[in-house]
N, C-alpha and C positions, 0 to 999 in steps of 0.2 A: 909540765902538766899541772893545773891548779890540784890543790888538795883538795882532797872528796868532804871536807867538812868547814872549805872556806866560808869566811863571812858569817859562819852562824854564830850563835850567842848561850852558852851551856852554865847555868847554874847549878856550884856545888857549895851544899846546905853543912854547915861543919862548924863544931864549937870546941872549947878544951878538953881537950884528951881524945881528939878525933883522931884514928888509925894510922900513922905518918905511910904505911903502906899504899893501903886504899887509897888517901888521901893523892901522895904524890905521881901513883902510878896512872891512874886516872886523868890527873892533871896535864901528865908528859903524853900520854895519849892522844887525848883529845887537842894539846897543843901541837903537836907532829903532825895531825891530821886539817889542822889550819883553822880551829877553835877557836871563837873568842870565851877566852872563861873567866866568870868573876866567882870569887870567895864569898858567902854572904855566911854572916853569924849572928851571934844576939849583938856586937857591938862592934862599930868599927874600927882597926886597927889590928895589934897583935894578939894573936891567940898561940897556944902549946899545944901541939898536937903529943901522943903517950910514948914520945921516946923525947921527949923537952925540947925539940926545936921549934924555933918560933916560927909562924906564918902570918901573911897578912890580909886580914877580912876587909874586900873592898868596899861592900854595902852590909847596911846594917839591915835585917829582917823586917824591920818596920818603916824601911824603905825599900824595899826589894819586890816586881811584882810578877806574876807567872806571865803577863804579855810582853816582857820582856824578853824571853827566851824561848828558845825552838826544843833546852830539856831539861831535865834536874837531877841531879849525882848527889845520893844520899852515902856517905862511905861511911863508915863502923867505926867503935872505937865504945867500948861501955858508958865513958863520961860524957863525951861529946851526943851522942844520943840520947841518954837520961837529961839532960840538962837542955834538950831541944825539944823531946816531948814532953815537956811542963810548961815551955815558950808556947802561950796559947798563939804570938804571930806565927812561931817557924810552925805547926803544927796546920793551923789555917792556911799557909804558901804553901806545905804541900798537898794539903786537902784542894787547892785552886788550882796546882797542874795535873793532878789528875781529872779534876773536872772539866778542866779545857783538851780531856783527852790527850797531853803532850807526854811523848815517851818521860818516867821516871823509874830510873835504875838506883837500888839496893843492895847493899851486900853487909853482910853479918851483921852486927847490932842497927844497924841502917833500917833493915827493915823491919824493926819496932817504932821506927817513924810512921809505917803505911797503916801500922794495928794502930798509932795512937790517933790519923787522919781519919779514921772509920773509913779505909780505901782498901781494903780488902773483901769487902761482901760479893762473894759471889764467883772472885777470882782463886788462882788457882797461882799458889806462890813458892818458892824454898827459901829455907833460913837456918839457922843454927835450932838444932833441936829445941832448944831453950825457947823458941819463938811459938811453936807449934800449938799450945795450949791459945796463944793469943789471937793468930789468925783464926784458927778453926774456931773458936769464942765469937769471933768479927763476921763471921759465915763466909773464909774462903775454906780453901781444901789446899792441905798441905802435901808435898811433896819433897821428899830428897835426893836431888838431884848437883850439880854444879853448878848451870843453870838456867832457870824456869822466865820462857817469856811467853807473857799471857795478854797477847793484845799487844798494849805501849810500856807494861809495867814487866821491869823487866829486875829477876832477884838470881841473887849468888849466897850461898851457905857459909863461905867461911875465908879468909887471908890462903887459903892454900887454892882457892878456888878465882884467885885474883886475879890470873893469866886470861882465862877463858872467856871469864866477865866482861872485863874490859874489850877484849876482843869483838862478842858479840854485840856489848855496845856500841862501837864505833862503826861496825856494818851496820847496823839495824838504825841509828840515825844517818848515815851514807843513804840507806836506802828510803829514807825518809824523803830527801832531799831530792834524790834522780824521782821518789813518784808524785812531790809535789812541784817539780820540773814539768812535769808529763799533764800534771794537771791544771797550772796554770798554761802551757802551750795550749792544752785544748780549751780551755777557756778561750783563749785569745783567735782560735782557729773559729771558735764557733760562739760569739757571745750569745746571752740570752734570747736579744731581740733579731741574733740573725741567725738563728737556729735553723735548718734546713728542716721542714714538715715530713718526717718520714711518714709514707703511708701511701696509699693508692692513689691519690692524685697530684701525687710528687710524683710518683714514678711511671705514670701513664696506664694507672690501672684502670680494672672499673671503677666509672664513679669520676674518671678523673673531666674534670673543667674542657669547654671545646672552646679555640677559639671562634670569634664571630664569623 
């Protein structure tokens, strides 16, 4: 049975002192589910995640671009988020997945990335209390919950909340996938130019065309 997330291409945005939780748990996720996933950071090569194991950032942010991928994994860590929303690229790469509409998921310091993208106005998100002044400042509306998906942006409050997150990640891109399956079959069922005229002289109403 192929995995429900083969073939796709998931970018997670992470710098030193990024979560090793977040980080790893997310990674083994989305690679179990048949992920392809790249590291991107301010620089390529090894980075420290806050328990000192080393990891390896495949792309550098000022090569890395949101049409590359199908989503973005923002995971927590105090250092590794302070230190990416000052990177006016990582800051701008997540301000373009959310503009291109593509699912991006956060969880605890992570998403003080979406307040630093100005990608909160109007949504409706959770975070670690500590965040709450920042959104609601950005004009979304705060919540606390485990966790909050508003649309494609999808947020987790805290490391204890890391089971759940991850979970409803990997369904909610799954389900991405089966309804852009759905949607290019019926493209292909029905292209533009051979669209079937619904209406009353498609279907022999009044009005409809006689032959000669």
């Amino acid at each position: 049975m192929p995995e429900k997330l083969e073939g796709r291409k998931v970018a997670i945005l992470a710098a030193d002192g990024v979560a090793h939780d977040e980080l790893a748990d997310m990674w083994k996720a989305l690679r179990e589910a048949g992920a392809t996933t790249h590291l991107i950071s301010p620089r390529i090569g090894t980075i420290r995640d806050d328990k000192g194991d080393s990891v390896t950032a495949d792309i550098a942010v000022a090569d890395a671009s949101a049409t590359a991928y199908e989503a973005l994994i923002l995971p927590g860590g105090a250092a590794s988020a302070s230190a990416l929303s000052q990177d006016k690229q990582a800051v701008q790469l997540v301000r373009d997945f959310v503009e291109a509409d593509k699912p991006v998921a956060a969880i605890c310091h992570g998403v003080s990335l979406l307040v630093a993208s100005d990608s909160v106005q109007g949504r409706t998100l959770t975070s670690s209390p500590d965040f709450r002044s920042g959104i609601e400042a950005g004009g979304g509306e705060w919540v606390d919950k485990q966790v909050q998906v508003d649309q494609r942006l999808i947020t987790s409050r805290k490391p204890e909340d890391l089971r759940p997150f991850v979970t409803r990640v990997v369904d909610l891109l799954a389900r991405e996938i089966v309804q852009g399956k759905v949607d290019e079959a019926s493209q292909e069922s029905f292209p533009a130019s051979d669209a079937p005229a619904w209406g009353p002289s498609s279907i022999g109403g009044q009005g409809a065309s006689q032959s000669p």
